[in-house]
GUDOGU-288089 format. One record per atom (N, C-alpha, C): residue in three letters; x, y, z. Coordinates in pm, whole numbers, plus 50000, padded with zeros to 5 digits. Last residue first. Example, Ala and Ser with C-alpha at 12.3 -4.5 7.8 and 13.67 -1.06 7.14 Angstrom:
# GUDOGU-288089
SER512854977550708;SER513674989450714;SER512905000350787;ALA513194943150780;ALA512304955050780;ALA513204967050780;
# end
This chain:
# GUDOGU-288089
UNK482734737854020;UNK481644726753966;UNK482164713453967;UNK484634752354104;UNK483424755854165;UNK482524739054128;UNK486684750053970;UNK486754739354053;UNK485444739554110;UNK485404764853714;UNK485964750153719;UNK486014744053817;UNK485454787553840;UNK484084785853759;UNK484174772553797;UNK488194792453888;UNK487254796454032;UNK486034787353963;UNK489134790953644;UNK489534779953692;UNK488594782753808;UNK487994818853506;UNK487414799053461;UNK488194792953517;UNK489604836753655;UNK487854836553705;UNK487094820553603;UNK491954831253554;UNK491794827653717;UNK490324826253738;UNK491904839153307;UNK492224828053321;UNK491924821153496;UNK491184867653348;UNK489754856353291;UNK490234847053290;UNK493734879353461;UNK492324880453555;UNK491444870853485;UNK495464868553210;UNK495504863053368;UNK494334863953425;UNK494274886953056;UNK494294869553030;UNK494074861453162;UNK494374914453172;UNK493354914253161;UNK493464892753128;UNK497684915953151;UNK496484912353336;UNK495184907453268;UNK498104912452929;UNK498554903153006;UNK497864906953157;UNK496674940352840;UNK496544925752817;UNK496604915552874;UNK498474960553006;UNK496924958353018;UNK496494942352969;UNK501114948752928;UNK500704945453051;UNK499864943853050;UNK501104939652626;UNK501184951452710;UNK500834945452797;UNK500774922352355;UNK502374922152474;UNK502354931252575;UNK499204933152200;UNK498804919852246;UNK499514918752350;UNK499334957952161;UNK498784957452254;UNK498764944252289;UNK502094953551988;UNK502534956452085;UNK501364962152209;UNK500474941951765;UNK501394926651864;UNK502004937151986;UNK499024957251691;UNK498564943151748;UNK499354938651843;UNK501034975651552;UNK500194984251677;UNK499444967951749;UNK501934958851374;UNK502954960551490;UNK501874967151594;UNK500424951251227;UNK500074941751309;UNK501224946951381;UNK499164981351131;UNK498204973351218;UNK499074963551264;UNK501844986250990;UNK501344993051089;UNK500354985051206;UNK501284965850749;UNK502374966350902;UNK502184974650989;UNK499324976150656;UNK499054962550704;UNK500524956850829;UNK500254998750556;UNK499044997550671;UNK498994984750718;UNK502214989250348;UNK502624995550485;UNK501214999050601;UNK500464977150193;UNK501454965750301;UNK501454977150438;UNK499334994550088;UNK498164986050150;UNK499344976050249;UNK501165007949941;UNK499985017350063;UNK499725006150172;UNK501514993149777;UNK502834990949895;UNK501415004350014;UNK499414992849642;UNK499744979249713;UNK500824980649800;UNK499155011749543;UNK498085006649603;UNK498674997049685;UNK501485014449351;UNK501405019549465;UNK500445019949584;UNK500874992349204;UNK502554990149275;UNK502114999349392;UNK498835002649033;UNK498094992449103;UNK499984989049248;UNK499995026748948;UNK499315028549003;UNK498375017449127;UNK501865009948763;UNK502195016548860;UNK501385018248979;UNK499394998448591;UNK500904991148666;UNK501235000948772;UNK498455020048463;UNK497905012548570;UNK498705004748632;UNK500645028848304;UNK500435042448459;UNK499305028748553;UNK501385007448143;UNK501835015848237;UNK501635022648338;UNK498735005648027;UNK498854997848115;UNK499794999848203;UNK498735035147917;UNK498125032847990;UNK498055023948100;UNK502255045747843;UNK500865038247828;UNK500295033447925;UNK503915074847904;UNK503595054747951;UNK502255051847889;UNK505445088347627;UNK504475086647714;UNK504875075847729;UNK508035092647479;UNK508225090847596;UNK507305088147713;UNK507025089647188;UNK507355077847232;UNK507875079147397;UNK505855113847176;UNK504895105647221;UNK505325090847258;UNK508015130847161;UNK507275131047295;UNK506195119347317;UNK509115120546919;UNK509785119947052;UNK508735123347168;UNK506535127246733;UNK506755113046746;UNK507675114146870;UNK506555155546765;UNK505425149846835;UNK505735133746804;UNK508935157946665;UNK508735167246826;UNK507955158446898;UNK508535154446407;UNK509595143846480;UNK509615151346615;UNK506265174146319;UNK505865154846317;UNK507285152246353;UNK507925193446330;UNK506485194646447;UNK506445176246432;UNK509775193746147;UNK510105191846270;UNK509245192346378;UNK508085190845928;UNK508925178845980;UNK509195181946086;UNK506865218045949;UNK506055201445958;UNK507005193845948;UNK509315228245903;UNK508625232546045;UNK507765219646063;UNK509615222245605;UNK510675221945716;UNK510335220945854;UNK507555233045517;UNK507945218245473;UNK509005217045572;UNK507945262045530;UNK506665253545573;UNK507185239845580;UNK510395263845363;UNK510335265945532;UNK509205263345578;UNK509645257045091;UNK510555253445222;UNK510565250745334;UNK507885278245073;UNK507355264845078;UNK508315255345151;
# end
């Protein structure tokens, strides 16, 4: 009877240490919402560096110039 009484204490202080090492729920959603969100920066830097280095490409900068020259031709035209 002992040694029954012995093993259930040490099963109920196994299962109180493991359960005080879970996260709780709002835990893992915390996290889970930290890692959504650095996902969502690092795409959001991705896009505006891939932006700003077609905004700065030549193709660009001809393509402003060529529609800045064809509304001043429009402009003096009239």
């Amino acid at each position: 009877m002992r040694l029954f009484l012995a093993v259930a204490v040490l099963m109920l202080a196994f299962v109180a240490y493991t359960a005080a090492e879970e996260e709780t729920v709002q835990e893992k959603l915390n996290k889970f919402a930290e890692r959504v969100a650095d996902a969502g920066r690092t795409v959001a830097d991705g896009a505006r560096t891939q932006y700003d280095r077609l905004r700065n490409s030549e193709f660009a900068t001809n393509a402003k110039n060529w529609f800045q020259r064809q509304v001043e031709k429009l402009q003096s035209k009239s």
